[in-house]
N, C-alpha and C positions, 0 to 999 in steps of 0.2 A: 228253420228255423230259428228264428231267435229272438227274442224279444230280444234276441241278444237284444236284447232288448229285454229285455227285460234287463235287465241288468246291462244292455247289451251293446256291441258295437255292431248295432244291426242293422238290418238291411231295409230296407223296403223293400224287398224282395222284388224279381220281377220274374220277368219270363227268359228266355232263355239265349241261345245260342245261335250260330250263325245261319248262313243259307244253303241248302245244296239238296240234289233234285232227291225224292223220294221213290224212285220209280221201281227199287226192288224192296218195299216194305210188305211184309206179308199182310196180307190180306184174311181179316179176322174175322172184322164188324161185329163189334158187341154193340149194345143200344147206347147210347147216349144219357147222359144226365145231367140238367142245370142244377148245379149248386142250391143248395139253400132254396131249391122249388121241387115241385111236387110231381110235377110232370115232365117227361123225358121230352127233349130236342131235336129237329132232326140229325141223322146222323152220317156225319161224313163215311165215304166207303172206303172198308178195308181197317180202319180205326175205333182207336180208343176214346173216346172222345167226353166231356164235360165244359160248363159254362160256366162261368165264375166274373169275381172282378179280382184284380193283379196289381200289384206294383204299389201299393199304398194307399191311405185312406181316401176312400172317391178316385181311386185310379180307371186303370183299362178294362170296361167290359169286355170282354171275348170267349170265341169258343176254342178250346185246344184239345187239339184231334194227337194222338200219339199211334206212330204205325208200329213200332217195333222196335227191339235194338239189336244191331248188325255185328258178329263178332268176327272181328277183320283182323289178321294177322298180328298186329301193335298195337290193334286198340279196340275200341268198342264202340258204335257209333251211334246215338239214338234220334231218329227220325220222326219227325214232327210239323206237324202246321197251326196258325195261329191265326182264327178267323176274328177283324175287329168286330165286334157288336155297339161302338161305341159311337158316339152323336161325333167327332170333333177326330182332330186327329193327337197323337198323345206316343209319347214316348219313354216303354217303359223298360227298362236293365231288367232281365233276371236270370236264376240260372235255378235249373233242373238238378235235384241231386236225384241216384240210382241206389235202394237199399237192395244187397244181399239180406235180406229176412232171415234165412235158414243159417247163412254164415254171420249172420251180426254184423256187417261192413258196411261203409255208405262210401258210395265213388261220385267224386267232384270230376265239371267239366275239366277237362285241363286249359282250355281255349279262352277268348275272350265270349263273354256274353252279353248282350247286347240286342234290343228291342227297340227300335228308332223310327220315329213316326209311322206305326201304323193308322190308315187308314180307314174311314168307316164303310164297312162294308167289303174290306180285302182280305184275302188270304193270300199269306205270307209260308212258304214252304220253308222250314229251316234243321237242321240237322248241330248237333256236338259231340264232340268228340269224349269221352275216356278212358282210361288205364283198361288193359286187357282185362276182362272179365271172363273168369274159369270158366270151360266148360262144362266143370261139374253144375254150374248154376243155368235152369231154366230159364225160370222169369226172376224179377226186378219188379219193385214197385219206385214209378216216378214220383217226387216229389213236389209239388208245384208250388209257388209262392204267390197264393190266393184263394180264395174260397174252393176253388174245384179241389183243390188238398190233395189227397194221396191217388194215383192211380195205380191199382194192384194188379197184379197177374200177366203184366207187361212181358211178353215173351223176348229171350235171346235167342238169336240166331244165329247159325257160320252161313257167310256166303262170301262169295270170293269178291277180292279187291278190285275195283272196277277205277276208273280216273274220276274227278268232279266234274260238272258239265266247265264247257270251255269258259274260260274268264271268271270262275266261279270258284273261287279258292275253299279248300275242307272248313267248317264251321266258321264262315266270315260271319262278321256281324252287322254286316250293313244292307240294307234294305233292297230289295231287287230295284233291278233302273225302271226308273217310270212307274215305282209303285209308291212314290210321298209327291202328293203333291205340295203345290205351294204353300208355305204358311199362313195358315186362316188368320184374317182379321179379326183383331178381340170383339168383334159383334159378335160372331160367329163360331168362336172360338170359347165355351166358358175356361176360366184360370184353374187349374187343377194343383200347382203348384208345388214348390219342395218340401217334403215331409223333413219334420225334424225325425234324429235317429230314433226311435221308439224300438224300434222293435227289432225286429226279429231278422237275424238273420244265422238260421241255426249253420247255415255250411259256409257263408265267407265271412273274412277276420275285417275286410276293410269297410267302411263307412258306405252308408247305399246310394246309389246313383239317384238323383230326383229324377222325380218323375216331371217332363214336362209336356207343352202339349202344341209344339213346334220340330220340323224333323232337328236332329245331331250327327254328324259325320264322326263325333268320334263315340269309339268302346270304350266299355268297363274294363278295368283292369282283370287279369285271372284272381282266380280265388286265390288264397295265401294262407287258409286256415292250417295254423300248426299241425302237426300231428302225421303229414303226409299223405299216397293218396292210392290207393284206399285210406278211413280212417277208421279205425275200431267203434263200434257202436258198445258204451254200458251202462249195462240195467243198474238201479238204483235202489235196494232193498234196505229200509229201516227196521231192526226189530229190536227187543228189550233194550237190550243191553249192546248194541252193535249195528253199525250202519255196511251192506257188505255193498263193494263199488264193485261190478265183475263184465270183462267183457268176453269173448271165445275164448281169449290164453291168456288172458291173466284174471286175480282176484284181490282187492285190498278189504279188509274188514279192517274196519275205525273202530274199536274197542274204547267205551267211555271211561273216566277217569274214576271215575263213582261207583263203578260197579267191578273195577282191579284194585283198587288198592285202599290201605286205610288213608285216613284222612290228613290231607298234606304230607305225605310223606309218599317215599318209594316202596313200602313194604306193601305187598299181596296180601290183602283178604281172603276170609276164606272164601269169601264170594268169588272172589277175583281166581282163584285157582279152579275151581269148577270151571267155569267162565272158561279156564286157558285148558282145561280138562276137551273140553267139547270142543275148542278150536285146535287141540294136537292131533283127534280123531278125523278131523275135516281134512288136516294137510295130511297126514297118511294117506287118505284116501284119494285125494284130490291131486296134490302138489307134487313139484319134481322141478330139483334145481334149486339156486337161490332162494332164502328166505331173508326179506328184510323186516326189520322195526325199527320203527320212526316214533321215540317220544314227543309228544307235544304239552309244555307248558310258560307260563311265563316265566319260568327262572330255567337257564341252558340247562342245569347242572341237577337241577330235577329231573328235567326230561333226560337226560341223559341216563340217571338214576334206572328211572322206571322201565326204557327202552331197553338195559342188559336186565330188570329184573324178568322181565316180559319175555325175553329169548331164554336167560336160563330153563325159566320154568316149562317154553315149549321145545326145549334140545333133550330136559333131563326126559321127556316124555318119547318124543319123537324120534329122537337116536339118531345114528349115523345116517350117510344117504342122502344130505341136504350140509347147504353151505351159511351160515349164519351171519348176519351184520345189524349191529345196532348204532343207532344216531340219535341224537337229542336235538329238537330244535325249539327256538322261544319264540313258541306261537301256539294258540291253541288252546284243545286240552285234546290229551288220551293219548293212546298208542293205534298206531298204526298200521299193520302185519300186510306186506305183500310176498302173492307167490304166484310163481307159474304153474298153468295148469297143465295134467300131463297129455292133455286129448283135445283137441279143438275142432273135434266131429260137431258136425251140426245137428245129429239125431235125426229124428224122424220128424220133425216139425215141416209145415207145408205152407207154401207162399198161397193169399186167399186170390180168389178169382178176381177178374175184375167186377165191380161192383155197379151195378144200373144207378143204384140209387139208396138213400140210405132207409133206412126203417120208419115207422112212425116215433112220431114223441113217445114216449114212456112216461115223463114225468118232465115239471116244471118247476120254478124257484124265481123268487125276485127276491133282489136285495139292492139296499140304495147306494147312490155312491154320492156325496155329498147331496144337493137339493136334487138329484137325476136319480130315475130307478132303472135297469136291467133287467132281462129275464133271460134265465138260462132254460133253453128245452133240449132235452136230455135223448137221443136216440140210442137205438141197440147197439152197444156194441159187438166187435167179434175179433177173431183170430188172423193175425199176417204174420205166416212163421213165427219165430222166437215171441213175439209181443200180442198186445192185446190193444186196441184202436179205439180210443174215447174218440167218441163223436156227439157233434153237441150243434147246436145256435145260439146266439148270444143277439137278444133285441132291446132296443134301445127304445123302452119307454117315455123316455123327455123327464121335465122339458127341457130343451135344447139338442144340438146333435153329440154325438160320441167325441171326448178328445180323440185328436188320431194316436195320441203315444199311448191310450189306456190298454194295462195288462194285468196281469195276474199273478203277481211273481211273491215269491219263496227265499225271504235273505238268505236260506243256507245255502239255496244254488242260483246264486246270479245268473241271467242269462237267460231264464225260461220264460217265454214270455205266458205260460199256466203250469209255469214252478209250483202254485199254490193246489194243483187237482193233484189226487192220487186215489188210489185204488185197496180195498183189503177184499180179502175174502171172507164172508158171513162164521164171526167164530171164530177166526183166526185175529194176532194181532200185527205178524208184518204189514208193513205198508210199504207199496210200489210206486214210485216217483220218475217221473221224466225219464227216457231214455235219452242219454249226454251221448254229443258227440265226440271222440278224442278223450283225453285224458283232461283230468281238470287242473288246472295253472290257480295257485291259491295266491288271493287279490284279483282275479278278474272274474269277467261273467264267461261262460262259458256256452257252446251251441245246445239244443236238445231237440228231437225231434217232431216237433212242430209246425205248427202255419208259419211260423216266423215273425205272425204278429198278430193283434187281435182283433184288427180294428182295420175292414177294407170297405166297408159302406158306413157314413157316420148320423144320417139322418134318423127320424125317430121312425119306430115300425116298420125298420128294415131289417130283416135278419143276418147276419154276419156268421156263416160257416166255421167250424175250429172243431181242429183235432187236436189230439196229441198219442204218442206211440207212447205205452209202459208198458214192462217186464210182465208176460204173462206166470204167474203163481203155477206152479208143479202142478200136475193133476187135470182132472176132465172139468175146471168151471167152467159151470156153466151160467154164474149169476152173481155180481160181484156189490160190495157197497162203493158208490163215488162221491169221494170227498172232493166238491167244487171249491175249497176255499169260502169266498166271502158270500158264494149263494149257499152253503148248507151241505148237507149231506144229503145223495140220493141211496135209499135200501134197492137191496134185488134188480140193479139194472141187468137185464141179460146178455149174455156174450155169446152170439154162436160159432 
């Protein structure tokens, strides 16, 4: 994810993690599915498997087979192979994140990650390691960084700690011996070259590895995205009068400036006291522990103002049982109420199966982007625990090919690289925005669960695969409107 790019200091995403043998992966074999085609591939056995391109614009064609993930004493191990489909040999960094769906978490390698001259026509066995994953959790949906996107229903397993094959250290990341050959001569060889940062890299903080198309002996650094690891995954809901940020155990609602108080001042409207009427009912219900408010405006001493007027009004309600603190900062506007939740049950919500392939278009949209037009086609959505799965293609009409850094993004959340899509439901006026990764850091772009970028084939009449994860809306939708940003609105997409 990330345009972080969008905003972002993102990735080019790649594939993933080191080598080591696969030979106790459970054996599943669901069908196969190429990206962005119509007809299924064949399919490696005992695996997960889709075809895509990776690592950046015009990167590594391949297929990536997923066997499973192994839950081993300290950690978590997920099991993989990476077959080249490509003309040339090419070297692409990336790394695999693991959503908890039902718990809302997303788990980074902890390892280096690293994809180093594969070859055309080889398959590469490779394994990564992460943070212990509960038993309480099943399956995991894999995240990949490239058109093949999400793979869902990824089973965990326990199975006992076994050693790596000999000379084969836990998720290295360099290539098995004897599988890069020598570097092709630029006849032979077309230049794929190093993408500037465009985009996306929703789960690591540093700069992406280019992509190039000669072997490398060395790895990517580990990830280093703030926030730690597991990191909390949160939904992003805007409505009237209040933007709510909420992950499993905590919740912040940004309350606007316009809709509390009167005008230039710190004194509560009456608007503004309903308004804190229905948010003392919420923390009743919801809340336990701490309750902070954060004023935000350009003068300290306003904010400060509005941030004790904003706690009185929700203590005189609320009562005892909670511990209060107000701050004013010069930034902004509004107040901004956090609390901790008192239940960080995941409910009944359910990780989706793995997915053959995606639905047919529903609906299409072009719109231009300077002398060039796009078309976005619009597939079914549906359900992966807690969220709701835009899936979409994006083709590149001409004339000319796709910049590699083009995205979609939304100034108020730097970092998405389709910050600008969101979701309502028919009748309703909330709107659902990106699922961010971690907490957001105010002045920078921020991850969100995404391709990571939007732009992996740049030629005309190619379609370009893209997802993005948003907060599934309360209740049985089962058909939602999709706001694409700059191609339009689509009515009645379905969600199953």
């Amino acid at each position: 994810m990330r345009a972080l790019p969008l905003a972002v200091s993102c990735i080019g995403l790649l594939l993933v993690a080191g080598c080591a043998d696969a030979d106790r992966a459970e054996k599943v074999a669901p069908p196969t599915v190429r990206a962005g085609a119509a007809l299924p591939t064949v399919q490696p056995p005992g695996a997960y498997a889709k075809e895509g391109w990776f690592g950046g614009a015009d990167g590594l064609h391949a297929r990536v087979a997923i066997r499973g993930v192994e839950r081993q004493a300290a950690k978590s191990v997920l099991r993989y192979s990476v077959t080249s489909l490509d003309s040339s040999v090419k070297s692409v960094p990336f790394e695999i994140a693991l959503l908890d769906v039902a718990g809302r978490r997303l788990y980074k390698p902890t390892g280096t990650t690293s994809g180093s001259g594969f070859a055309p026509g080889t398959t590469r066995e490779m394994s990564a390691d992460y943070p212990p994953i509960p038993a309480t959790v099943q399956k995991v949906t894999a995240i990949t960084p490239g058109t093949a996107g999400e793979f869902t229903g990824i089973p965990v397993n326990s199975v006992s700690t076994t050693p790596s094959a000999p000379g084969t250290p836990p998720s290295s990341s360099a290539p098995p011996s004897g599988s890069v050959p020598s570097s092709p001569s630029a006849s032979s060889t077309p230049s794929v070259g190093a993408e500037p940062q465009v985009g996306a890299e929703p789960f690591m903080a540093g700069a992406p590895s280019p992509i190039t198309t000669s072997p490398s002996a060395t790895s990517s650094p580990p990830s280093s995205t703030p926030g730690g690891n597991p990191v909390d995954l949160y939904d992003i809901v805007e409505g009237e009068n209040r933007t709510v940020s909420s992950s499993g155990s905590s919740v912040t609602v940004s309350l606007r400036s316009d809709a509390l108080f009167e005008s230039s001042s710190g004194k509560l409207s009456s608007r503004g006291k309903a308004v804190l009427g229905d948010l003392a009912q919420e923390i009743k219900a919801k809340a336990a522990g701490a309750l902070a408010f954060d004023g935000h405006a350009g003068d300290a001493k306003l904010s400060g103002e509005r941030a004790q007027a904003v706690l009185d009004e929700v203590k005189g309600k609320v009562g005892a049982g909670f511990t209060y603190a107000a701050n004013g900062k010069q930034d902004g506007d509004g107040v901004d109420v956090t609390y901790q939740l008192k239940s960080s049950a995941s409910g009944s919500v359910q990780p989706a199966s793995f997915r053959v392939r995606d639905g047919q278009k529903v609906a299409s949209r072009t719109a231009p982007f300077g002398a060039a037009k796009r078309r976005l086609e619009v597939k079914p959505f549906y359900r992966d625990g807690a969220y709701i799965v835009a899936v979409f293609d994006i083709v590149n009409e001409g004339p000319g090919t796709t910049p590699p850094d083009a995205s979609y993004p939304n100034p108020s959340y730097p970092g998405g690289v389709f910050g600008a899509f969101s979701i309502q439901v028919p009748g309703k006026k909330d709107v659902y925005r990106a699922v961010r990764v971690g907490p957001s850091t105010p002045g920078r772009p921020t991850n969100y669960v995404d391709a990571g970028r939007a732009v992996f084939r740049t030629a005309v009449n190619e379609p370009v695969r893209g997802f993005v994860y948003l907060p599934a809306p309360p209740g049985n939708v089962t058909s939602v409107t999709f706001d694409a940003g700059p191609f339009g609105k689509v009515e009645k997409v379905p969600v199953s």
